[in-house]
N, C-alpha and C positions, 0 to 999 in steps of 0.2 A: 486299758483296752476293754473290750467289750464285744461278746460273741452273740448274733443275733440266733435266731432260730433255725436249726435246722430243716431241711428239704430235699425231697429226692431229686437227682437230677435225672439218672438214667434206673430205672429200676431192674431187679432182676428177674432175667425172662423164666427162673424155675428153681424150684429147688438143685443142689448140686450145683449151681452155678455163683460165680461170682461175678460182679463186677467193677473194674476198676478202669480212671482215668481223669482227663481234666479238660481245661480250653485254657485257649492263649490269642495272643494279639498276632494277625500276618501282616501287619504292616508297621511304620516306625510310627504312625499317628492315626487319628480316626480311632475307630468300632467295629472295625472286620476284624470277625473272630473263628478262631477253627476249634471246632470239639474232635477229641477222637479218643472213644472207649474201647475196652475189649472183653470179650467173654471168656471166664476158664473156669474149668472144669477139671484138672489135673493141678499139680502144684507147679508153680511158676511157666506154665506153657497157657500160651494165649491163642484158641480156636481160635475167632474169629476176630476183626478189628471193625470200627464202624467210622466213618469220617462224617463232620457233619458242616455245615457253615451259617454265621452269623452277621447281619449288615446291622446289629440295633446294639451291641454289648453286650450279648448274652440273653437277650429279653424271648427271642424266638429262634428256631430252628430252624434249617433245610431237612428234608426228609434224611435217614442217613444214606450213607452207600458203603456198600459191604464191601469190606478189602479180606483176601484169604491171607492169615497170617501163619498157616500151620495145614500144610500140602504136604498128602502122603504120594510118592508115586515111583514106579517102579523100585519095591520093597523099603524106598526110603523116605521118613519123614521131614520136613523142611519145616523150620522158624526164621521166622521173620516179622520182625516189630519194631514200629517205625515210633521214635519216640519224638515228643512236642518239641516245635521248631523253634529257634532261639534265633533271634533277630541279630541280624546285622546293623547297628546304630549309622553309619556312613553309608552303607553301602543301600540297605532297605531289604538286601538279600534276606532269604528265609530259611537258616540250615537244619537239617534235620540229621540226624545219626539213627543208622539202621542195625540193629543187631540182628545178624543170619548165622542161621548153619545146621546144619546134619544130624538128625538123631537116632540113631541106629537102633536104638532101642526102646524109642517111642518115652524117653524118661529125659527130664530135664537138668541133669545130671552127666548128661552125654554133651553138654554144651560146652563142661568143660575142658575138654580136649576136641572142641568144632566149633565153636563161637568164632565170628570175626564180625568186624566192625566197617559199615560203608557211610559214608556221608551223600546229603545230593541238597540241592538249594530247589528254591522253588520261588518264582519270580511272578506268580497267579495267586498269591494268596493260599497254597497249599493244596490245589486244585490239582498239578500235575507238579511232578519233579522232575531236573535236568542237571545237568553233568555228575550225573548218579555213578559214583564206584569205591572200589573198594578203599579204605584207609590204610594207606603203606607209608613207611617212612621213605624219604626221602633217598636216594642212594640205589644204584644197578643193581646192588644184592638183595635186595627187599622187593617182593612182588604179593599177590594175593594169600598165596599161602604161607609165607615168612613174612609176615608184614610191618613189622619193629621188631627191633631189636628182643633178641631172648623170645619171641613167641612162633614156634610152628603149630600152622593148624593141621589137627590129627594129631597131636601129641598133648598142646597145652592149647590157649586161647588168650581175645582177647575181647573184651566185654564193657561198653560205656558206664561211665560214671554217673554223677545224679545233674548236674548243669554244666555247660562250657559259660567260658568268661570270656567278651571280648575287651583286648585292652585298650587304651589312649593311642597305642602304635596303630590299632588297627589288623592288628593279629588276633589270635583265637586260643584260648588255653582250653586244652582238652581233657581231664582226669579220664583216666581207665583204671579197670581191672585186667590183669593179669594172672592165669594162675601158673604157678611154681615149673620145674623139671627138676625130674631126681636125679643123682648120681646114672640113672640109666637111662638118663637121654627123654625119661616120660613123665607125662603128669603125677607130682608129688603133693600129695596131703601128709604132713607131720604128723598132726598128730591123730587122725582117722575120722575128725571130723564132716560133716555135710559137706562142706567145701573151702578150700586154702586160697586165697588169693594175694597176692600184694600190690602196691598202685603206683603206674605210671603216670607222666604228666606229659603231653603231648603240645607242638606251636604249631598252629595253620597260618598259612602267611598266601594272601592274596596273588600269585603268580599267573596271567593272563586270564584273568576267567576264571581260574579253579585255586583249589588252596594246595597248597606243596607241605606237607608235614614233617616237623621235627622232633626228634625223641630229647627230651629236656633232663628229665629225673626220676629216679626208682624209688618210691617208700617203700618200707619194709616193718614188719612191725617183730619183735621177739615172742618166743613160743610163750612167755610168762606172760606177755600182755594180752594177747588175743590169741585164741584155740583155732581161731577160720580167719586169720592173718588181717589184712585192709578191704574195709570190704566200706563200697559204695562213696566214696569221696562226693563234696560239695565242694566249690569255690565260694569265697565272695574278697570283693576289692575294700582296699581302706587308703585313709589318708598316709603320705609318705610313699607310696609305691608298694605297700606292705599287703599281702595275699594271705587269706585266712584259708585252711582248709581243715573239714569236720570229714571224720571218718567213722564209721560203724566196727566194731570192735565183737569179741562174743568169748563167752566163758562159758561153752557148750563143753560137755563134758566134764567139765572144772566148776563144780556150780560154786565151789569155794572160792576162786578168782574172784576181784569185782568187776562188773563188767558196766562200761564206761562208753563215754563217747570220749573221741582221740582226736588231738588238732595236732600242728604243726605250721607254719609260717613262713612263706619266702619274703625278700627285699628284692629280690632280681630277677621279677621277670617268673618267677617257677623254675630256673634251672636250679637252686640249691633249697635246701628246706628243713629246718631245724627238725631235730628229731621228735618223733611223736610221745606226747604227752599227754594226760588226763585232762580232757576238757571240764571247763567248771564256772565258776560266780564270780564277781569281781570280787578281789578279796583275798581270791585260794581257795575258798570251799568248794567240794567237788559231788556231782552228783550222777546216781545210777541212773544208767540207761539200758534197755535191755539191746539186743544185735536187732536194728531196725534201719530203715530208713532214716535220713533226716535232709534238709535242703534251708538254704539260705536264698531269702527274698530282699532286695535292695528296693528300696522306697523315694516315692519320687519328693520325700521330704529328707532326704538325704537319710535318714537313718537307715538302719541293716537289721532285719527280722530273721530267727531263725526257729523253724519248726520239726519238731522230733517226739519221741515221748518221752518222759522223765517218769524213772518210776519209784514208788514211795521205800522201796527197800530195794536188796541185790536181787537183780533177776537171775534168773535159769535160759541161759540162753537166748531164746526171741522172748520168752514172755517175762512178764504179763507187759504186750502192746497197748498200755493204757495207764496214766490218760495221755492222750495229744496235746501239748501246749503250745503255744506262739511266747517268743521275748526277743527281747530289744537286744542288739548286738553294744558292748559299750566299745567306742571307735579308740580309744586308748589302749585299753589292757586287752583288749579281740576276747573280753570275757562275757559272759553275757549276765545280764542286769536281773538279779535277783526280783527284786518287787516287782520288775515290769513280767513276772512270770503270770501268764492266763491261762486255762484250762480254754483246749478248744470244746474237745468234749470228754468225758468221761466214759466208764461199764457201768451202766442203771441194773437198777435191783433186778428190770427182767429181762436184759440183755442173757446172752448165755455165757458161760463163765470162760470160756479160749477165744471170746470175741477178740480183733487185732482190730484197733484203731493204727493204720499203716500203708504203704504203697500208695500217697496220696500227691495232686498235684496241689500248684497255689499259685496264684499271680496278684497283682493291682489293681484294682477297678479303676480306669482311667479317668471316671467321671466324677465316684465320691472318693475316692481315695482309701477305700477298702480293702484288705486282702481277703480275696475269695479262696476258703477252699476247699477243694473234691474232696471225699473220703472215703472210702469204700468199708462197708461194714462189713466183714468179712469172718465167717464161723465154721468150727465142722459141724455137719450133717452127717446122717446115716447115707446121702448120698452124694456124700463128699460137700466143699466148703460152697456156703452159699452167702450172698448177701448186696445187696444194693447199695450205687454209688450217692452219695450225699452231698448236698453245695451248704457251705458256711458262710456268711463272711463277719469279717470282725475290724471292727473302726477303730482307728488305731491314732 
C-alpha cells in the first residue's frame, strides 16, 4: 500500500479549536457525497456541526450550513451529533444514528448517565431526515427512556458504536455502548476510571417503513482486561456467515496491564459471540494498542481493511495516538496481515509531543479505488486542543 500526501480538508477556525470529521457516499451508486465536520472546544462535546454536499466525488463543495449540535436553554445543555449515514445496499435508504442528551453540568461526562440514541433515514441525499426517533427495543416495556434492555436514561445510557453492518437478510446490526448499574440501581464505574462501558449488539429489521429493533447480545469484558470495560466496537462481515468485531480496550490507571485491541466473533447472526480476546497477526503475535478508536473498511475488491494505531511499546492509556496505520484483514484467521502493515501517518520531529493521530473517518473512492482518510490533528494548547482536519488517501 502506499500513502499519498497529505492535505487539509477543513482547517481550524483558531486556536483552542479542533476539528474533526469526514464524507461518505448518499447514494448506492454515482458521486453524491456528503461532508459533515464539527468544531470542539471542550473534550469530547461538539459546538457546532457543518453539513456540506458534493455532485463530483469530493472534488468541490456546497457552501456549508451550520447545524446547532450543543444548545443551552433553560439552564440546560443539549448534545446532539449526528454521525455519517450508512447505506442501505437494497433499499438505497440513508441511516444515520444520532446521539442526544442532557448535560447538566456542561461536561461530557454527564453523557453517561443521559446519552440515548435515535435513528432517522434520509431519502434526499442527507439534505433533510424522516422517520426520525428514538431507538427502543422492541417490546410495550421499552420506550424513550428505557430503551433496551438494562439501560434507563438518568441513571446509565446508551451511546453508538463505530459502523452498523447491513446483512444478506437485509437487516441491520447495530453495536452500542452501554454503561454499567451498580448494586444501587446507578451508574457504575469499577474501577474509577474516565468511563465503564460494555457492548450491546442491536437487529433493525425493516417493518413498514421504519426499522423495529432487537436486543441480540451483551459483551462484557473482565476488570483484568480493560480498566473502562468495551469501549467503541467495529463490525465487519466475512466468508461463512462469520462477523468480526474489534473493540477498544484501556489499561488507564493500570499502566502495568497491556493494553490491546480486543475481538470476538459471531457465526449466528450477532446473537452469540465468543468471548473477548487480544487482537493480533496472523500467526498469534499480538500487538499494542493504545484505548483509541479503530474501524473496519470493506473494499469493493473483496478484501477487508482495518485502521487503528498500533503503538511501538505498551501504552498508558489513550497514548501515545501514533502512528495511524491501515492493514489488510486476513479472511481466514479474522487476524490481520502483518506485512500488509502501512504507516498512514506518523508524530514528525515538530509535531507536538500529546499530538493524537485519532477520531478519524475513511471510506472508498468509488472511482480509483482508494481509501480516503479524514484525520484530525489534534493537540493541547494553552487554550485548549486545537488542530485541523486532514484528507489521505492510500492505494491499496
Amino acid at each position: 500500500m502506499k500513502v499519498g500526501e497529505r492535505e487539509i480538508f477543513v482547517p481550524s477556525p483558531a486556536a483552542g479549536t479542533y476539528v474533526s470529521g469526514g464524507a461518505f457516499y448518499t447514494r448506492p451508486s454515482g458521486l453524491e457525497m456528503m461532508s459533515i465536520h464539527g468544531y470542539e472546544t471542550r473534550n469530547d462535546i461538539c459546538d457546532v456541526s457543518f453539513h456540506r454536499w458534493s455532485d463530483d466525488n469530493g472534488r468541490t463543495w456546497s457552501e456549508p450550513r451550520a447545524v446547532e449540535t450543543y444548545v443551552k436553554a433553560d439552564g440546560l445543555a443539549r448534545q446532539r451529533c449526528l454521525t455519517p449515514g450508512v447505506l442501505d445496499p437494497r433499499t438505497g435508504r440513508l441511516l444515520f444514528f444520532i446521539l442526544q442528551g442532557y448535560l447538566p453540568n456542561e461536561n461530557c461526562l454527564d453523557g453517561m448517565t443521559h446519552y440515548g440514541v435515535l435513528w432517522a433515514i434520509s431519502e434526499d441525499g442527507g439534505r433533510s431526515l424522516c422517520h426520525e426517533e428514538p431507538l427502543v427495543q422492541r417490546g410495550d416495556q421499552y420506550s424513550e427512556m428505557h430503551p433496551i434492555e438494562g439501560v434507563w436514561i438518568g441513571r446509565n445510557c446508551i451511546m453508538n458504536g463505530v459502523n452498523a453492518l447491513w446483512l444478506e437478510t437485509g437487516q441491520v446490526l447495530f453495536p452500542a455502548m452501554v454503561t454499567r448499574l451498580g448494586p444501587d440501581g446507578n451508574y457504575y464505574n469499577p474501577l474509577g476510571a474516565f468511563t465503564y462501558t460494555d457492548v450491546v449488539v442491536l437487529l433493525g429489521t425493516w417493518e413498514r417503513g421504519r426499522l423495529a429493533w432487537d436486543w441480540l447480545a451483551r459483551v462484557e469484558f473482565e476488570l483484568s482486561q480493560s480498566t473502562r470495560g468495551a469501549i467503541e466496537p467495529t463490525l465487519a462481515a466475512f466468508p461463512a456467515g462469520r462477523i468480526l468485531m474489534v473493540m477498544r480496550g484501556s489499561n488507564s490507571l493500570r499502566p502495568q496491564m497491556p493494553g490491546y485491541k480486543w475481538y470476538c466473533v459471531s457465526s449466528d447472526g450477532g446473537r452469540r459471540w465468543t468471548p473477548p480476546e487480544p487482537w493480533g497477526y496472523v500467526g498469534g503475535e499480538r500487538f499494542f494498542s493504545p484505548s483509541s478508536i479503530s474501524m473496519f473498511l470493506p473494499h469493493s475488491s473483496g478484501r477487508t481493511f482495518w485502521i487503528g494505531n498500533i503503538a511501538p511499546r505498551n501504552p498508558d492509556g489513550n497514548q501515545p495516538r501514533y502512528p495511524l496505520v491501515i492493514a489488510e484483514v486476513d479472511a481466514d484467521s479474522l487476524m490481520l496481515i502483518k506485512d500488509s502493515v502501512t504507516v498512514v501517518e506518523d508524530r514528525r520531529p515538530e509535531d507536538h509531543p500529546g499530538i493524537q493521530f485519532s477520531n478519524f473517518q475513511a471510506h472508498e473512492d468509488r472511482q480509483t479505488g482508494e481509501v480516503v482518510v479524514y484525520l484530525p490533528f489534534f493537540y493541547p494548547t494553552p487554550e485548549g486542543w486545537t488542530g485541523s482536519l486532514h484528507r489521505y488517501r492510500v492505494t491499496v
